[in-house]
Backbone atoms as SQL, in Angstrom:
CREATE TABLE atoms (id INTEGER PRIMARY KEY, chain TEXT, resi INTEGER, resn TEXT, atom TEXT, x REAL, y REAL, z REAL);
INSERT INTO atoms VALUES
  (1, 'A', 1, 'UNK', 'N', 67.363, -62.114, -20.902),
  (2, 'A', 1, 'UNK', 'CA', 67.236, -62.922, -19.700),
  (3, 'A', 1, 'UNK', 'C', 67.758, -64.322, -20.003),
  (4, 'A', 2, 'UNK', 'N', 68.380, -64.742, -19.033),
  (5, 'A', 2, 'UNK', 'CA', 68.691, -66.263, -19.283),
  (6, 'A', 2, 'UNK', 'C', 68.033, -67.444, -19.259),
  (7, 'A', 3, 'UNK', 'N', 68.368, -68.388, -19.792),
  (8, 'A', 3, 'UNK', 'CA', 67.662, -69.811, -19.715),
  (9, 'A', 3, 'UNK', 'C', 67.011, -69.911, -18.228),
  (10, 'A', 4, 'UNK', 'N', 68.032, -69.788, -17.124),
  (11, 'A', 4, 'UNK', 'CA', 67.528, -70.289, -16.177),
  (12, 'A', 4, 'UNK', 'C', 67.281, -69.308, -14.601),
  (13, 'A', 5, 'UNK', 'N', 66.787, -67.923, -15.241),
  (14, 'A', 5, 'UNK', 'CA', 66.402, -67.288, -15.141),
  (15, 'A', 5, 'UNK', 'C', 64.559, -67.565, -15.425),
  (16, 'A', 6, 'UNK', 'N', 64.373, -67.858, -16.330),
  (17, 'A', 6, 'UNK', 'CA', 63.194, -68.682, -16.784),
  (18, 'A', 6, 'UNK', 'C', 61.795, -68.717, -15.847),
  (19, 'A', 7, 'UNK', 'N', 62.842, -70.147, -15.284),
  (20, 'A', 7, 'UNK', 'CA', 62.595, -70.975, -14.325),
  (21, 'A', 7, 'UNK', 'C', 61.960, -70.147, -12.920),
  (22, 'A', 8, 'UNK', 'N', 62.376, -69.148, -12.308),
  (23, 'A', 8, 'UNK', 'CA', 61.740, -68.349, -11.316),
  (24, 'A', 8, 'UNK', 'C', 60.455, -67.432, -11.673),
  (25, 'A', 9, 'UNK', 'N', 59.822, -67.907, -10.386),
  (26, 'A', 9, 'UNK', 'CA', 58.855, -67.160, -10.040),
  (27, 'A', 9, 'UNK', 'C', 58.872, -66.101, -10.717),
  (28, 'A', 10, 'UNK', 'N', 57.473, -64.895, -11.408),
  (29, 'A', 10, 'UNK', 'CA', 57.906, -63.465, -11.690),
  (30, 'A', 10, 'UNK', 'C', 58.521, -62.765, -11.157),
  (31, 'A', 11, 'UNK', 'N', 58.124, -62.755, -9.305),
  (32, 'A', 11, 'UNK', 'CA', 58.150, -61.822, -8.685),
  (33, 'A', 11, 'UNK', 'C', 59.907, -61.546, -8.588),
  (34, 'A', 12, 'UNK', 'N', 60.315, -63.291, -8.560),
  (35, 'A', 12, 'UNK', 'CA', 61.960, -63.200, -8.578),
  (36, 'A', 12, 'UNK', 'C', 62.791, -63.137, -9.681),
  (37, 'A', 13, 'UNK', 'N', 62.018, -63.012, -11.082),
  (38, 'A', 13, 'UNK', 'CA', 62.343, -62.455, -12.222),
  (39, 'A', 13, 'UNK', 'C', 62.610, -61.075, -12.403),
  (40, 'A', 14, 'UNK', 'N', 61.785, -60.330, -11.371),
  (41, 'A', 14, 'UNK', 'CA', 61.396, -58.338, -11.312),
  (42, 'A', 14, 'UNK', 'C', 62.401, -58.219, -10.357),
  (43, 'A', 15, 'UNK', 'N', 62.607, -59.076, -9.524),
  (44, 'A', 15, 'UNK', 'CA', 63.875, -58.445, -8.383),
  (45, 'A', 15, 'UNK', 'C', 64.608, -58.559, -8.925),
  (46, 'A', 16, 'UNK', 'N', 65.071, -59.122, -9.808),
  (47, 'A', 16, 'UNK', 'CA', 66.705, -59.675, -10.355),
  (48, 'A', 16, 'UNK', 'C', 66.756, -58.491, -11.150),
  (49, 'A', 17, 'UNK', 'N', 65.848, -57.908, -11.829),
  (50, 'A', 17, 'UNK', 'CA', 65.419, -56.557, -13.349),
  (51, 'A', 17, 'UNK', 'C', 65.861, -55.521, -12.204),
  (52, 'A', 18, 'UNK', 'N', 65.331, -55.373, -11.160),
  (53, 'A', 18, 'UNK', 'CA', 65.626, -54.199, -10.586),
  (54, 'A', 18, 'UNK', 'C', 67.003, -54.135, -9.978),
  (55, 'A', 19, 'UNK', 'N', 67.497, -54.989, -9.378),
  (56, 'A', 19, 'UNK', 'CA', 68.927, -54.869, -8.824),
  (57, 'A', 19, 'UNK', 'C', 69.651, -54.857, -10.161),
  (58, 'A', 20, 'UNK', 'N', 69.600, -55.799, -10.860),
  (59, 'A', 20, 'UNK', 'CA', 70.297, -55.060, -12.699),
  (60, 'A', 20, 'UNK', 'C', 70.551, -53.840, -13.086),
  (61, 'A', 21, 'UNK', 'N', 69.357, -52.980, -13.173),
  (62, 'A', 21, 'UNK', 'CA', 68.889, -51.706, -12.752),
  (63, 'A', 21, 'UNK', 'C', 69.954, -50.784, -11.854),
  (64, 'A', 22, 'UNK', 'N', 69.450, -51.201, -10.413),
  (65, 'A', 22, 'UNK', 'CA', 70.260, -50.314, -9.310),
  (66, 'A', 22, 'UNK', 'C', 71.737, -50.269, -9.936),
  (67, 'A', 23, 'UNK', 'N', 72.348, -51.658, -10.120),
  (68, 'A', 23, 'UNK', 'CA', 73.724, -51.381, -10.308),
  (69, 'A', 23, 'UNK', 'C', 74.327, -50.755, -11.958),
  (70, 'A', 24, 'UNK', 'N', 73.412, -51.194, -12.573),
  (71, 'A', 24, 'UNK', 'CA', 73.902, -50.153, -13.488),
  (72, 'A', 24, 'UNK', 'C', 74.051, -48.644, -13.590),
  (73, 'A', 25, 'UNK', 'N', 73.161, -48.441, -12.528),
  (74, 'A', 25, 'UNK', 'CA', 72.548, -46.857, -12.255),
  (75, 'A', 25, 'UNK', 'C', 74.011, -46.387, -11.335),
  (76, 'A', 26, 'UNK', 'N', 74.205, -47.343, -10.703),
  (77, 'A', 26, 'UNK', 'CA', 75.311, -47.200, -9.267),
  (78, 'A', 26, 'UNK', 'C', 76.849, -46.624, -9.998),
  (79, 'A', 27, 'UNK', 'N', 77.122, -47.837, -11.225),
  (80, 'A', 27, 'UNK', 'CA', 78.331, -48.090, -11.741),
  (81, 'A', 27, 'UNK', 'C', 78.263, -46.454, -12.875),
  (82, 'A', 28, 'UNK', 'N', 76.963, -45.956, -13.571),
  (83, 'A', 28, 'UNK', 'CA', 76.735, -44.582, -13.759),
  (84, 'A', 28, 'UNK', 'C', 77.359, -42.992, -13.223),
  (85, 'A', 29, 'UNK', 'N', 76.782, -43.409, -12.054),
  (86, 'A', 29, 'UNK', 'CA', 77.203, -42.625, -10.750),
  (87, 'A', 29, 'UNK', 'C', 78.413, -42.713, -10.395),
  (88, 'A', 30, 'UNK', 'N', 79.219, -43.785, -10.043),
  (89, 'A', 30, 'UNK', 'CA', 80.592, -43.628, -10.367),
  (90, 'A', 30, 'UNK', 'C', 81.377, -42.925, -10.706),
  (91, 'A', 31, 'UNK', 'N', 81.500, -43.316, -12.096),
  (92, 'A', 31, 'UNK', 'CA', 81.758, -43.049, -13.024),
  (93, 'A', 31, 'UNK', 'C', 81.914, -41.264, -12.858),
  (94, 'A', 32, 'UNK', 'N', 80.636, -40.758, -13.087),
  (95, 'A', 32, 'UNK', 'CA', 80.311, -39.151, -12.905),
  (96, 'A', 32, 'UNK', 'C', 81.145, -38.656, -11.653),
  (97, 'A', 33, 'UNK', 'N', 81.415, -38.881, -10.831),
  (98, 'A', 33, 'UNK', 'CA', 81.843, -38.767, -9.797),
  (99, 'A', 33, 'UNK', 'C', 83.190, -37.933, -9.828),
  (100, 'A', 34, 'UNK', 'N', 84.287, -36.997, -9.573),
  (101, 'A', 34, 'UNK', 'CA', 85.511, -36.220, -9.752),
  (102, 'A', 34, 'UNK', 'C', 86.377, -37.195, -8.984),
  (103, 'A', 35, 'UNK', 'N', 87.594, -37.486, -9.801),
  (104, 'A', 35, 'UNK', 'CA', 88.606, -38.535, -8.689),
  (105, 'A', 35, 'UNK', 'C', 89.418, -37.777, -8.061),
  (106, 'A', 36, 'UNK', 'N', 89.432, -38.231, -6.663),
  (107, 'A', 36, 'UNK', 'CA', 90.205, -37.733, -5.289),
  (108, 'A', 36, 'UNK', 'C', 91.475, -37.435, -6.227),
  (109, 'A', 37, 'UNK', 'N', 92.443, -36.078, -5.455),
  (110, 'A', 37, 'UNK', 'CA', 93.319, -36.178, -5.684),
  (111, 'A', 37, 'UNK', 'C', 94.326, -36.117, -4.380),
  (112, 'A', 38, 'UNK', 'N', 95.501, -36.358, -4.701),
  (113, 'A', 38, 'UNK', 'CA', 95.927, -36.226, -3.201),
  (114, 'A', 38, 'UNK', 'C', 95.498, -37.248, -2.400),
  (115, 'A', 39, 'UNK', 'N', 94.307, -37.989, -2.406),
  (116, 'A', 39, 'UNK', 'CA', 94.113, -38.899, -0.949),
  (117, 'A', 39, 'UNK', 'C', 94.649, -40.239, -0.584),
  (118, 'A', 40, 'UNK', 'N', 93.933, -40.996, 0.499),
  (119, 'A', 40, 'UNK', 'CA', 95.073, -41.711, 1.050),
  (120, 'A', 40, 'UNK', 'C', 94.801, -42.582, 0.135),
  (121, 'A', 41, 'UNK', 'N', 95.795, -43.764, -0.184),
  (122, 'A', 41, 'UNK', 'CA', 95.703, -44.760, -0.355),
  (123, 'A', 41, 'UNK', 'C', 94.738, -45.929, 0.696),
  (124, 'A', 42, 'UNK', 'N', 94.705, -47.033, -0.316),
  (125, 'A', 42, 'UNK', 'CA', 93.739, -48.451, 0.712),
  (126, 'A', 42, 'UNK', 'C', 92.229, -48.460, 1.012),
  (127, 'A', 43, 'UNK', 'N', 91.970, -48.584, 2.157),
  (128, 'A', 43, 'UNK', 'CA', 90.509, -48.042, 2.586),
  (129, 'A', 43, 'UNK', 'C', 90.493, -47.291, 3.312),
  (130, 'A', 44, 'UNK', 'N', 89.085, -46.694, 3.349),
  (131, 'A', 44, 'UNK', 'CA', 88.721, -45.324, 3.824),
  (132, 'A', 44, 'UNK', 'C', 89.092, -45.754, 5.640),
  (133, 'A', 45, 'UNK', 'N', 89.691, -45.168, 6.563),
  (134, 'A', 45, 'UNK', 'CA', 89.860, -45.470, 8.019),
  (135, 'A', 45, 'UNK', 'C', 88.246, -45.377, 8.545),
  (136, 'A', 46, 'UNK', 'N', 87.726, -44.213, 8.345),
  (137, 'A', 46, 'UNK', 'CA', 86.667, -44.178, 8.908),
  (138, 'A', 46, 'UNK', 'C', 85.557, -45.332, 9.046),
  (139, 'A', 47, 'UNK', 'N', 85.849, -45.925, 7.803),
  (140, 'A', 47, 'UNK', 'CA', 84.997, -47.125, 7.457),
  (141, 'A', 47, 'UNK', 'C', 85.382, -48.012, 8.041),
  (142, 'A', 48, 'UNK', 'N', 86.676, -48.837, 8.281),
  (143, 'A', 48, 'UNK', 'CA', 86.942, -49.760, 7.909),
  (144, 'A', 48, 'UNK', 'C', 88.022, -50.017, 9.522),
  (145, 'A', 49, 'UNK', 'N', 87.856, -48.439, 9.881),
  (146, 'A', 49, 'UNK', 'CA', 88.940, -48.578, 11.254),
  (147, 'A', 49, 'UNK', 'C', 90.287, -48.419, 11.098),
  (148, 'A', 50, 'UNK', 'N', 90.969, -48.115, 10.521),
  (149, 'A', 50, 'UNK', 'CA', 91.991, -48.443, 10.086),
  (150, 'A', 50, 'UNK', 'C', 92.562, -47.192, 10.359),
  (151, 'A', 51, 'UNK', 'N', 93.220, -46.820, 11.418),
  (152, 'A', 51, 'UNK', 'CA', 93.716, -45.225, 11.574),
  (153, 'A', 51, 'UNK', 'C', 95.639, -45.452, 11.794),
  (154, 'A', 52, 'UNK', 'N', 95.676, -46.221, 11.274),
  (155, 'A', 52, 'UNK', 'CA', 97.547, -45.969, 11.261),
  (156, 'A', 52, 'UNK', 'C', 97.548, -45.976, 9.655),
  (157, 'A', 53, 'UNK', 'N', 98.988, -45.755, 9.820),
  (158, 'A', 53, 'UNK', 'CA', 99.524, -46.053, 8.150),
  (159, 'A', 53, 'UNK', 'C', 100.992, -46.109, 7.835),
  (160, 'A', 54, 'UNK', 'N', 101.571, -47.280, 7.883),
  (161, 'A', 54, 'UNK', 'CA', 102.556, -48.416, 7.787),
  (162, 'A', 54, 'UNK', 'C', 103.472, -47.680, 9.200),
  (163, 'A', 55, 'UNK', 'N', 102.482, -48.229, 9.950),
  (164, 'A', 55, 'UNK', 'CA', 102.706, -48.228, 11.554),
  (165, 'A', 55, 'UNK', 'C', 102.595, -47.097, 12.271),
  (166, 'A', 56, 'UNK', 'N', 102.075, -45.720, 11.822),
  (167, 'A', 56, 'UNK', 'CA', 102.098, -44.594, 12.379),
  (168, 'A', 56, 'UNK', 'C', 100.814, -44.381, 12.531),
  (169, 'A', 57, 'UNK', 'N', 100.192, -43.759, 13.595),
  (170, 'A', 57, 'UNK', 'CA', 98.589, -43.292, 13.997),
  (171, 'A', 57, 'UNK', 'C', 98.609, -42.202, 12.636),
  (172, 'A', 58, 'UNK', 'N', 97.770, -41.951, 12.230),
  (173, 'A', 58, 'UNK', 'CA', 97.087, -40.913, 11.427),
  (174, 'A', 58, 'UNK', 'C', 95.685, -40.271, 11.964),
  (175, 'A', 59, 'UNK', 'N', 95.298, -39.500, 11.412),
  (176, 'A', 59, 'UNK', 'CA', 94.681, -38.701, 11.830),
  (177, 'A', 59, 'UNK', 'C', 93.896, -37.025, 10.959),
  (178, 'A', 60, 'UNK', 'N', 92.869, -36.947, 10.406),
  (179, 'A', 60, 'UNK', 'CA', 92.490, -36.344, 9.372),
  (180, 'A', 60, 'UNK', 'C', 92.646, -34.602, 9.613);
């Protein structure tokens, strides 16, 4: 833990331990995960809206 880390409350000492936690667990999971093959490039459309691709509608 850091110097100024310290300085906080417990309770905001244990939140900081647990999100530490989550994302290490997250970046884990990842990891394990099989990489797409074939898929699109950029971001996901569904997410993000994005349903053309370098000016053409797409469509799954």
């Amino acid at each position: 833990m850091s110097d100024d880390r310290k300085d906080l409350p417990p309770a905001a000492q244990r939140a900081l331990a647990e999100a530490e936690d989550r994302r290490r667990k997250a970046e884990a999971e990842a990891k394990e995960r099989p990489k797409e093959l074939g898929g699109r490039d950029g971001p996901d459309p569904a997410r993000y809206g994005d349903w053309e691709k370098k000016g053409i509608a797409i469509d799954f």
